[in-house]
N, C-alpha and C positions, 0 to 999 in steps of 0.2 A: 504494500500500500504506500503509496508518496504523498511525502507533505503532512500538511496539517487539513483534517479534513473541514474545520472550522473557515477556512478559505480555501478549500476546492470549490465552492461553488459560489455563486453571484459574478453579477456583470463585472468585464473588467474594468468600468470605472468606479464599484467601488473598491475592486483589488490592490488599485492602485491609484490612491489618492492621501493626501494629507502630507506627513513626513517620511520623507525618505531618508533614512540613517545610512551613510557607506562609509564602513570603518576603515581607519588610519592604516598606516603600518607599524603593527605591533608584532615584537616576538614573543613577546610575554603573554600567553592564553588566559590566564588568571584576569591578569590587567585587561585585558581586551574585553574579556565576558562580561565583568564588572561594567566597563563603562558601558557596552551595551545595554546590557540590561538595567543601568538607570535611564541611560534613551528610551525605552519601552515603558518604562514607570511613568516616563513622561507622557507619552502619547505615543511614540514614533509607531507607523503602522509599517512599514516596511522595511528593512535592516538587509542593506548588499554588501556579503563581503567581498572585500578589494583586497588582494595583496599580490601584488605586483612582483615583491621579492623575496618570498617565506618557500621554504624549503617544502617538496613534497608535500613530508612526512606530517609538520607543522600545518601545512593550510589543513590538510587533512584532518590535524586534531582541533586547528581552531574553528572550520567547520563543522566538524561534528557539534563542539560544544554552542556553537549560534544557533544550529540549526535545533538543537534541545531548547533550548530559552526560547527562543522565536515559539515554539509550537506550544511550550508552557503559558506563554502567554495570551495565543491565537492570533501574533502576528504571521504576516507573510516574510520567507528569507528565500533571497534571490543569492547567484554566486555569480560573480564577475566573470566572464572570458573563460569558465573551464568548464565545461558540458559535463566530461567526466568525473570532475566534484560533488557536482550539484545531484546528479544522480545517484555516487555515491555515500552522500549524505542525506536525502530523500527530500533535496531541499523542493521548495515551492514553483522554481523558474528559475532562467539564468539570462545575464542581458550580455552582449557580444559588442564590439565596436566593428568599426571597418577592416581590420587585420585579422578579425575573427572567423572567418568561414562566409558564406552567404545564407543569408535568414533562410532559406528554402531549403538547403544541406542540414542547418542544424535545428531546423522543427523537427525533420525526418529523425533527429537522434533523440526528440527528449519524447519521455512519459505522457498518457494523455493527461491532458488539463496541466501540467506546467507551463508558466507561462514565461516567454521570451521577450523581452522587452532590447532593442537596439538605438545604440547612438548615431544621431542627424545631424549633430555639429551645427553646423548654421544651413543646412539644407531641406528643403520642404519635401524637394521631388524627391533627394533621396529617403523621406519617410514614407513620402506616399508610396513606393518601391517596398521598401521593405512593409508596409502592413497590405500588399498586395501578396505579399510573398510569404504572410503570415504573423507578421509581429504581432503582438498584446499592447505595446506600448510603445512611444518611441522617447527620444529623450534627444532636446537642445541642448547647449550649451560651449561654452561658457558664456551665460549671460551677461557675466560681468568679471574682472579680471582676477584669476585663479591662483593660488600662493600653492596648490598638488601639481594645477598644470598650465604655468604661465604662457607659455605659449601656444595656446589653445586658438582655436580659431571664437570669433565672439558672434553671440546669436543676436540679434534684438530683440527687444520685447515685442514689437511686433510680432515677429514670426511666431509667438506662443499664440497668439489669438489666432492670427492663417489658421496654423496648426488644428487649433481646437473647431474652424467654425466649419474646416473640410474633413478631417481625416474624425472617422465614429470608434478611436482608441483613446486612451489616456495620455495626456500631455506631459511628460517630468521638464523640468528646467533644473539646470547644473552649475555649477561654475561661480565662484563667490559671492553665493547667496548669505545674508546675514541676515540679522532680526532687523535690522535697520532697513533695507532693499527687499525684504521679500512681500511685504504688502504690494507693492509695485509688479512684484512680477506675477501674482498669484489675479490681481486685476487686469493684466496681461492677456491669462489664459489658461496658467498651469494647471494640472489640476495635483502636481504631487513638485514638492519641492525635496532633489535630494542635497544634501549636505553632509560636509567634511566636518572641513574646518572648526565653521561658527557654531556646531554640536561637542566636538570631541575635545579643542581644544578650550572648553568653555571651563570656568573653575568650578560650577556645577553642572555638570552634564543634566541631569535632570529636571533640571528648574528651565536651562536651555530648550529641551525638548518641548517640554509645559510650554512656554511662548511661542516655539515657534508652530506648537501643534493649534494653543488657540487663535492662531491667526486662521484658520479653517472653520471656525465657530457657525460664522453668520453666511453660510453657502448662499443662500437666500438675496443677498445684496450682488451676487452675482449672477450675469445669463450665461446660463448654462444648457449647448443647444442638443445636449443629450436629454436631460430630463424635464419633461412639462411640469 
């Protein structure tokens, strides 16, 4: 059985919406779970792990240990770029970039109801592409200038609303979002803001999460052309 089945089902915008948590790069599993798991005390509804430069063995255990907390809690956990993690941790979905495979190769690999979510960078047609070719979600970014990936190509906030008023997936926006700038981008279009930085290197991660999750509060003050 994969995943949590408290999010195998429902639409994928509510799968994926609110805060998005993508953790640092930690060696330390102890330290890493901890702060996750005050992101999720916070609100955060979905938790991607990222590690870019963690040994096999390591991603390996520090996914496992996400992927327990995430389903303890009934959130949704996504794994960054490795098909063969995410499955072997019975994570929820996995999101892939442009050096990752093509969306239509790597649905063929995952589980049913996993969902795959890929990054757009500052491109529309290439999300309209890829959720033709099966994404769940697609994801802009950097919205704003990045301290994980400064040299990122930069979205506008424009392109979150394009995004939202043609493509019928979820919107994430990335890229140095704070509590200070993400009112602006979530009136944009977003419908899930993920974050590094302005969560993990917060001196309470939890109280972090708490704000940036009640900034979702009042859906209602937004058109939203999925839901009447």
């Amino acid at each position: 059985m994969r995943g949590n089945a408290s999010v195998a089902g429902g639409s994928r915008i509510e799968r994926v919406s609110g805060l998005y948590a993508v953790t640092p790069e930690c060696a330390d599993t102890r330290a890493l779970t901890a702060k996750v798991e005050q992101a999720l005390r916070g609100g955060a509804q979905l938790v991607q792990y990222r590690a870019k430069l963690a040994a096999p063995a390591l991603a390996l255990e520090q996914a496992r240990a996400l992927a327990r907390l995430c389903r303890a809690f009934g959130r949704t956990f996504i794994v960054n770029d490795r098909v063969d993690l995410a499955l072997a941790v019975e994570a929820d979905g996995v999101h892939i970039g442009a050096e990752d495979g093509t969306v239509e190769a790597v649905r063929r690999c995952l589980a049913p109801g996993m969902l795959l979510g890929v990054s757009c960078y500052d491109r529309l047609d290439q999300a309209q592409e890829a959720v033709a070719q099966g994404a769940d979600y697609v994801a802009f970014g950097a919205v704003f200038p990045s301290p994980v990936k400064p040299g990122a190509a930069r979205a506008p906030l424009a392109l979150l609303g394009q995004a939202r008023q043609t493509l019928e997936v979820p919107v994430v926006a990335i890229g140095g979002i704070t509590l200070q700038n993400a009112p602006a981008v979530i009136r944009a279009g977003a419908h899930a803001l993920a974050v590094i930085s302005a969560l993990f290197n917060a001196t309470d991660v939890e109280a972090a999460a708490r704000a940036f999750s009640r900034l979702f509060d009042h859906p209602q003050d937004r058109h939203d052309p999925f839901v009447s």
